[in-house]
N, C-alpha and C positions, 0 to 999 in steps of 0.2 A: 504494500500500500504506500500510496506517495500521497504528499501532504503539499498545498503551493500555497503561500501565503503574497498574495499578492496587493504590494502596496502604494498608491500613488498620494498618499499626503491625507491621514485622514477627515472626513467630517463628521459631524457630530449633530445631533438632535438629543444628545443625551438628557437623560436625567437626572439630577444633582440630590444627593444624598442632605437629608434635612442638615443644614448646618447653616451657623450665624454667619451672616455677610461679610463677616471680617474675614472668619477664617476661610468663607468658600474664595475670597480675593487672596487672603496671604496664600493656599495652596495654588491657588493658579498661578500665584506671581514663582512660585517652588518650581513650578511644571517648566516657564520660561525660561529659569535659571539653572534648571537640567537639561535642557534640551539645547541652549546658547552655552553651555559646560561643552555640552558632546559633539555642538558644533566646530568650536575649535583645535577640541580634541583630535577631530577627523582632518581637520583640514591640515595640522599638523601630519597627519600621516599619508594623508594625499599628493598634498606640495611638492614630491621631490619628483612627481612624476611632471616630463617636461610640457611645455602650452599652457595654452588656455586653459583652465581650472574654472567647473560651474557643478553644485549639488544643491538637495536642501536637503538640509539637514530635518527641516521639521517633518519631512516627510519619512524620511530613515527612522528617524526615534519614534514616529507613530506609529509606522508599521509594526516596529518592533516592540510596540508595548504594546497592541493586539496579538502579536506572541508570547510577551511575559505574561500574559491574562492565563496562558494555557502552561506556565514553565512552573515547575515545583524545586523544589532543593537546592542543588549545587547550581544547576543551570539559571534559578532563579536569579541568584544571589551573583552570578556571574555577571547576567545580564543587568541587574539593577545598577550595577558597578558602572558597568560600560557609559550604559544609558543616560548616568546621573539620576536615575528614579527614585528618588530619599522619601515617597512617602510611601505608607504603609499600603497596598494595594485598595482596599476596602475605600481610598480617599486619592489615590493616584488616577485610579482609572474615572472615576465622576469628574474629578478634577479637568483630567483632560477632552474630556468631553466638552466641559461646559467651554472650555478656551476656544475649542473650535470651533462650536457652535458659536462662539460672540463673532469667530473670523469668516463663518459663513451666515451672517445677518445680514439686513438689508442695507446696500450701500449704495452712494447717491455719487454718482459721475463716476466709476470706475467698475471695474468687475472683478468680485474673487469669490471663487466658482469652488467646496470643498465636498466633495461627497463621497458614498462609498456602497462597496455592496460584498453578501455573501455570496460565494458560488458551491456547492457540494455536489459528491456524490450522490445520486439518488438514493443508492442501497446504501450507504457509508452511515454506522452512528458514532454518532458526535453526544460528549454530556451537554443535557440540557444548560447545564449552568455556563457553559463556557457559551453557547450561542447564545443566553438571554442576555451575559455579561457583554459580548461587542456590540449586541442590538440594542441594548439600553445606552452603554456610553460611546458607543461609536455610529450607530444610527444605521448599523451594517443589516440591508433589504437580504432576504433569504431565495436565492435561485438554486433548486433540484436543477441539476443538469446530468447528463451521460460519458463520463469521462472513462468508463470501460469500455464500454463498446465503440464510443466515437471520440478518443481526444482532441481530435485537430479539430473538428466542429466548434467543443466546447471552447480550446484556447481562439478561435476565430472568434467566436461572439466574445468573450473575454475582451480581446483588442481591439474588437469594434467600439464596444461599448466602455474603456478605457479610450479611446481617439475621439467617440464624442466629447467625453467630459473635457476630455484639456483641447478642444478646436481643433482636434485633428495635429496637433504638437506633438505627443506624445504616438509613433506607431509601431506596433508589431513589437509589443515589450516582450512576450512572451515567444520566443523563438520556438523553430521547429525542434521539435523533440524535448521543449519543457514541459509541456503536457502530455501524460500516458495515463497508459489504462489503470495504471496504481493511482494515478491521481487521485487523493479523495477532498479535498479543503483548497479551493483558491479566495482569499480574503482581499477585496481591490478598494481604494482610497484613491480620491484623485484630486488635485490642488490645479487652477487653471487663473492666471491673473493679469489683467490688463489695464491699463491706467496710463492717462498724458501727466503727463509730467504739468505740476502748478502753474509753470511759467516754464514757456514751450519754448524751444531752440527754433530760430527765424531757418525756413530751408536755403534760402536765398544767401544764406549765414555762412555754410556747409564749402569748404573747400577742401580738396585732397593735400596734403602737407607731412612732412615727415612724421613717423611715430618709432623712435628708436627703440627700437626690438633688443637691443643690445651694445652694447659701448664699440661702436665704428658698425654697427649694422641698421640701417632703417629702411621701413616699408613707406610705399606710399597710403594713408589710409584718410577716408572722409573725416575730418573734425570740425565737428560742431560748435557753435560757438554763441554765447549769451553772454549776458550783463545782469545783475539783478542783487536783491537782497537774499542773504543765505545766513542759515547757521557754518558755524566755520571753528576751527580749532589749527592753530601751530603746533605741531609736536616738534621736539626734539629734533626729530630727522624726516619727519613726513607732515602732509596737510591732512586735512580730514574736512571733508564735506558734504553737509545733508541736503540733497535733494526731492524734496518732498514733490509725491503725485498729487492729480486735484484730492482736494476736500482736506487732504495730509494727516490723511488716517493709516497712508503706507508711505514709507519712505527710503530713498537708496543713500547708504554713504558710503563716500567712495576713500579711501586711505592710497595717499599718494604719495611716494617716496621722493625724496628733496634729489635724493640725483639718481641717473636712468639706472643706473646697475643695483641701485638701493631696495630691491625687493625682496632677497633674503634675507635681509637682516628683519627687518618689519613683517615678515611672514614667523621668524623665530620670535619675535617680541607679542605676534595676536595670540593673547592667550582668553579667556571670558572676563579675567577680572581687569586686564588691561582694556579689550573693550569699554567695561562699563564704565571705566573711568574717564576715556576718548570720549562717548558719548556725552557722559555728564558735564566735560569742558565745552566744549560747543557751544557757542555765543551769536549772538547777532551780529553780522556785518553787515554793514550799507550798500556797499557795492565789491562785487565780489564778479573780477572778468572771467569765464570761464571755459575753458576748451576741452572740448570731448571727446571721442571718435565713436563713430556707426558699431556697432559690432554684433555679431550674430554668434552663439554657442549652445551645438549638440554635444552633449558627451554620456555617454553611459559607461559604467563599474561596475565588476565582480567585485563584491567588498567583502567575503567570506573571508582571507588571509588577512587582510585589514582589520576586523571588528578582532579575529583571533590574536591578532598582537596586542592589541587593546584592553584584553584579559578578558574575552569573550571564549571559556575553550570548550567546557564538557556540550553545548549546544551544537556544534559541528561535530560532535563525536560518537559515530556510532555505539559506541559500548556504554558510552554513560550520560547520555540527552537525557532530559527527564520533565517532558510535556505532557504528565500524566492526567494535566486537568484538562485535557482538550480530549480525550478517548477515553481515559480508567486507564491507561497502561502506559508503559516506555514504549512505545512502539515506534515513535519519531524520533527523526533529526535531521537538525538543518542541511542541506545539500549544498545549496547557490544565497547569496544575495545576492541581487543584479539592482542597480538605482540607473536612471535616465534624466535630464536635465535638457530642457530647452530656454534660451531667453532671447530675445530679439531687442535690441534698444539702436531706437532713433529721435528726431529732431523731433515729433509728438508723445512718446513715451516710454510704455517697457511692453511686453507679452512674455511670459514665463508660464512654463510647465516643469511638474518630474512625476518622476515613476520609480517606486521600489518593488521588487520583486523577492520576498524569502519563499526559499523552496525546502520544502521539508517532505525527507523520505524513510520509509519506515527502515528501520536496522532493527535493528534491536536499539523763550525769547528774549531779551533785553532791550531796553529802552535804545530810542535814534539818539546820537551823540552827534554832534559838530561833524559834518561829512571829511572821513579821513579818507586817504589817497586810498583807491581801491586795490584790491585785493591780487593776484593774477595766479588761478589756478589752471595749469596747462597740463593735463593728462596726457602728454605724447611719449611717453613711457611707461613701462608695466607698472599695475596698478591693481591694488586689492578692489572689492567691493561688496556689499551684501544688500541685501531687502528685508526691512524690517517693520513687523505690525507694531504703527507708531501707538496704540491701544493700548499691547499687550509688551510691547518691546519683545517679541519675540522672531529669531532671524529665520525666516520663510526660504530666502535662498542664500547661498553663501558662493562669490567667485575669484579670480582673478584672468584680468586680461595681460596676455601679456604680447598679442599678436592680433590685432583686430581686422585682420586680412582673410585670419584662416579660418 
C-alpha cells in the first residue's frame, strides 16, 4: 500500500477549539514563528544549490503538519523539531487552521486563493479520527477515487484539479509513476496569489541595463524603475525594502546586498531572529529611487535528503516510521517530498504558486520629516527576497534572484 500526501499550501475552514482570544492570537502568532523558524532553516540548506532560489515554505510546513496529525513517537517528535511545531497538537492543528482560514478571507483588490482536498482509496481504511482531524482544521473535501485499478486516471484528475486552483501555474506535480495501484491517501492544499503592486512600476519606465550576475559577469535584463515613499532599513552591509501590494495586506521585501558579490555573506547572516529584527527596523522614507528587474521563476525539489539533515530521520525510514494515527499500524513511510514554486513579477505586480508533494509508502510607518535626499535602491545584482502576510507576518514564499534572464 502506498500513501501520497499531496500538498500545495494548505486552507482552512477550520474550526477553532473554545479558547480566549488572547490565546487563540498568541498560538497563531507561535504557528508564524515556526513556520518563519523553518523557513530559514531550509533556505539555509537550499542556498548552496547554484541560481535562482524560489519555495514556500508555508506550504512545506503545512503539508507536513497534515502528516504530523497522523505521526506518533519518534517520528513525531522528529518532525515537531524540524517543523518548529512547539504546540501541543490538540492547539497546533486549530491553530493552524484558523491562520489560514484569516489568509483565505475575503480580500478587496488582490487575490489569495488557499484550499485543499482529500483524495482516497475507495477500498482503503483510514481512522476516523485522523480524517475528521484535517476536515475540521484543514477544510480537507473527501474524494473516493480508484487508485488500484486506475492510477494514472486518478493522478490526472489530481493535477487537473491542483492546475485549476493555482491558474494553471502549478502542472503535472505528480509525475508518471507517482501514483500506483498501492496508492491509498493523496492529501492536496493549494496557495494561488496575485496582487499589483500599491504603487505600480510606469512600463514606459522599463529599460534592459546591466544586472551583474557576478563580479566581471553581466546579463542584459529589463529593470524597472519607480520613485515613491517606502519603508526602508540600512543594514550593515545590505538594504532592505518593503514593497507593499494594493490594500498592503501582503507585502515583498526585498534584502539587497551593498556590493554585487555580497550574497553569501547575507544569505549566512538570514537567520528568523535576524529577520524579525530587519523587519522591525524598517522606517519611512520619502522618497526612495528604485530599480528592479522583470523576473520569472519555476523550480521544483526533492526535499526528502534535505528535511533528513535537518533531523527529520525515523519518517523516511522504513523500519521505524510511525504514522500509526492515520491506519492503526506502522505500515507507512515517507518515500518523496517533491515542493514546486512558481512567481512571475513585473511593472503591475507579483502571480505566485507552489506545490508540495509527500509520498508515503507502506514498508513496514513614521511621521514625513523635512524631504531628505532620496534614497537609490538598485537591485542589478543578486538579491534575497520573500512575500509576507503583512496580517499575520507570516512568509508565504521565500527566494533569491540571482539571474533574472533565466
Amino acid at each position: 500500500m502506498k500513501l501520497v500526501l499531496l500538498a500545495i499550501l494548505a486552507a482552512s475552514t477550520a474550526a477553532v477549539a473554545a479558547q480566549s482570544p488572547s490565546s487563540k492570537s498568541a498560538d497563531q502568532a507561535e504557528i508564524v514563528r515556526g513556520s518563519n523558524a523553518f523557513a530559514t532553516d531550509l533556505y539555509a540548506q537550499l542556498h548552496t544549490k547554484p541560481g535562482n532560489l524560489f519555495f514556500s515554505p508555508e506550504s512545506i510546513s503545512t503539508a507536513f503538519a497534515m502528516a504530523y496529525a497522523g505521526a506518533r513517537g519518534q517520528t513525531a517528535t522528529e518532525t515537531a523539531h524540524v517543523f518548529h511545531y512547539t504546540l501541543p497538537p490538540e492547539r497546533l492543528h486549530p491553530a493552524m487552521g484558523a491562520l489560514l482560514a484569516g489568509m483565505n478571507g475575503t480580500h478587496q483588490g488582490y487575490e489569495l486563493h488557499v484550499t485543499d482536498a482529500l483524495w482516497a482509496e475507495q477500498n482503503a481504511n483510514f481512522l476516523p479520527a485522523y480524517l475528521n482531524l484535517v476536515k475540521t482544521n484543514y477544510g480537507a473535501g473527501f474524494h473516493p477515487v480508484d487508485f488500484k485499478s486506475d492510477p494514472n486516471s486518478a493522478r490526472t484528475t489530481i493535477n487537473a484539479w491542483v492546475a485549476q486552483q493555482t491558474n494553471n501555474k502549478i502542472q503535472n506535480l505528480l509525475g508518471p509513476g507517482t501514483v500506483t495501484p498501492a496508492t491509498r491517501l493523496i492529501l492536496t492544499n493549494a496557495i494561488y496569489f496575485k496582487a499589483a503592486w500599491a504603487d505600480q512600476f510606469s512600463k514606459s519606465a522599463t529599460k534592459n541595463a546591466d544586472f551583474h550576475v557576478s563580479v566581471g559577469k553581466n546579463v542584459q535584463a529589463p529593470m524597472m524603475r519607480n520613485s515613491g515613499s517606502y519603508d526602508y532599513f540600512k543594514g550593515p552591509s545590505f538594504q532592505a525594502l518593503l514593497m507593499p501590494y494594493e490594500k498592503d495586506e501582503v507585502s515583498m521585501l526585498i534584502l539587497l546586498p551593498d556590493d554585487a558579490n555580497g550574497l553569501p555573506a547575507l544569505e549566512r547572516a538570514l537567520t528568523a531572529g535576524n529577520l524579525e529584527k530587519w523587519i522591525a527596523s524598517l522606517s519611512y522614507a520619502q522618497k526612495v529611487i528604485v530599480s528592479l528587474p522583470r523576473f520569472k521563476i519555476t523550480q521544483q525539489f526533492e526535499l526528502s535528503s534535505t528535511l533528513e539533515d535537518l533531523g527529520m530521520k525515523t519518517a523516511f525510514s522504513a523500519s521505524s516510521a510511525d504514522f500509526s494515527a492515520m491506519t492503526g499500524n506502522k505500515s507507512l513511510a515517507i518515500s518523496a517530498a517533491i515542493h514546486k514554486a512558481y512567481i512571475d513579477v513585473d511593472e503591475n505586480g507579483t502571480e505566485a504558486a507552489a506545490a508540495t508533494a509527500v509520498v508515503m509508502t507502506e514498508m513496514a510607518i513614521q511621521p514625513r520629516a523635512p524631504s531628505p535626499p532620496p534614497i537609490i535602491f538598485t537591485a542589478d545584482h543578486p538579491f534575497l527576497f520573500l512575500i509576507r502576510d503583512t496580517k499575520s507576518g507570516s512568509i508565504l514564499f521565500l527566494g533569491r534572484v540571482t539571474d533574472p534572464t533565466k
